[in-house]
C-alpha positions in Angstrom: -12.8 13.6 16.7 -11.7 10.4 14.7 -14.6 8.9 11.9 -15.7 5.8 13.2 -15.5 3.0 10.5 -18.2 0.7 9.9 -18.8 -2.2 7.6 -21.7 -2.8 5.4 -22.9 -6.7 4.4 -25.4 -6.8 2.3 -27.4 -10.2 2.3 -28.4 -9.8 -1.1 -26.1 -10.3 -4.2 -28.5 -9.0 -6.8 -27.5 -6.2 -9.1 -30.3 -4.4 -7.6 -30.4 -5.7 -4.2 -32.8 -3.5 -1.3 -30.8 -4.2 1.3 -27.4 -2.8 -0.6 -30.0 0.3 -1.7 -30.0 0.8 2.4 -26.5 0.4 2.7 -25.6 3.2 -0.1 -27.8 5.3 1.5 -26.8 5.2 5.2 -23.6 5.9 3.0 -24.7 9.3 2.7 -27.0 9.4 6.0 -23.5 9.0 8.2 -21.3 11.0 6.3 -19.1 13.1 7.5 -19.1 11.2 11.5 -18.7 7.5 10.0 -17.1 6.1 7.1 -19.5 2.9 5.4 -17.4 0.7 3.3 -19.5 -1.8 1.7 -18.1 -5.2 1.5 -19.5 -7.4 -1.5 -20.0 -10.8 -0.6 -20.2 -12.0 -4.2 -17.4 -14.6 -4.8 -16.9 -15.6 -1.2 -17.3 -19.4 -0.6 -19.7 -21.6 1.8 -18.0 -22.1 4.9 -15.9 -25.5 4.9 -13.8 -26.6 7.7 -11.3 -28.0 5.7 -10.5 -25.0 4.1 -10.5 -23.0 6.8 -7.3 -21.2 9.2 -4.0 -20.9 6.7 -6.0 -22.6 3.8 -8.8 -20.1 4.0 -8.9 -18.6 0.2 -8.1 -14.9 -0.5 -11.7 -13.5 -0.1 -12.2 -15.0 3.4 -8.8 -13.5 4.6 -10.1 -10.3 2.7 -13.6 -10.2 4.8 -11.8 -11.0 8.1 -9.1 -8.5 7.8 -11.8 -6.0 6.6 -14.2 -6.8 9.7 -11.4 -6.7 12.1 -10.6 -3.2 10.8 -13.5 -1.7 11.8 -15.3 0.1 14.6 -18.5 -2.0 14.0 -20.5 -4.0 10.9 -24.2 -3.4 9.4 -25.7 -6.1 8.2 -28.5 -5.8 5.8 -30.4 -8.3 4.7 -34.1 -8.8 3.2 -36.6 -7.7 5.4 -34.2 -7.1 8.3 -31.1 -4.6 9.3 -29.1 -5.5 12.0 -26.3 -3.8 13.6 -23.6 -5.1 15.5 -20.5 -3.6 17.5 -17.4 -5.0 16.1 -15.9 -6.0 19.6 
């Protein structure tokens, strides 16, 4: 049976974020059937056009390649979770 791979996003950049607190635990909770690799989203840049496609900086590439990569993405973020299939 091959480990599905998610992604985690947390919606919170604090040092002691909630949502990244769900995301280390379902770390855990999914463990040994999934793999949870937790994507920081500190450093990565507002969405501008003009920067986008082959100028996209090194971080963008980074989150694309890494979302792209996986079997699905969790999304946490105050208040909510959400789960979405990567296809």
């Amino acid at each position: 049976m091959t480990q599905l791979r998610l992604l985690g996003l947390s919606g919170s950049l604090r040092r002691a974020s909630n949502s990244t607190a769900v995301l280390r635990g379902l770390q855990d909770a999914l463990a040994p059937k999934a793999a949870l690799d937790i994507f920081s989203l500190h450093g990565l840049p507002l969405y501008n056009e003009d920067d986008d496609g082959e100028h996209a900086p090194e971080s963008v590439r980074a989150l694309r390649s890494a979302i792209e990569t996986s079997d699905g993405v969790i999304m946490a973020r105050p208040s909510t979770i959400t789960a979405c299939p990567a296809s």
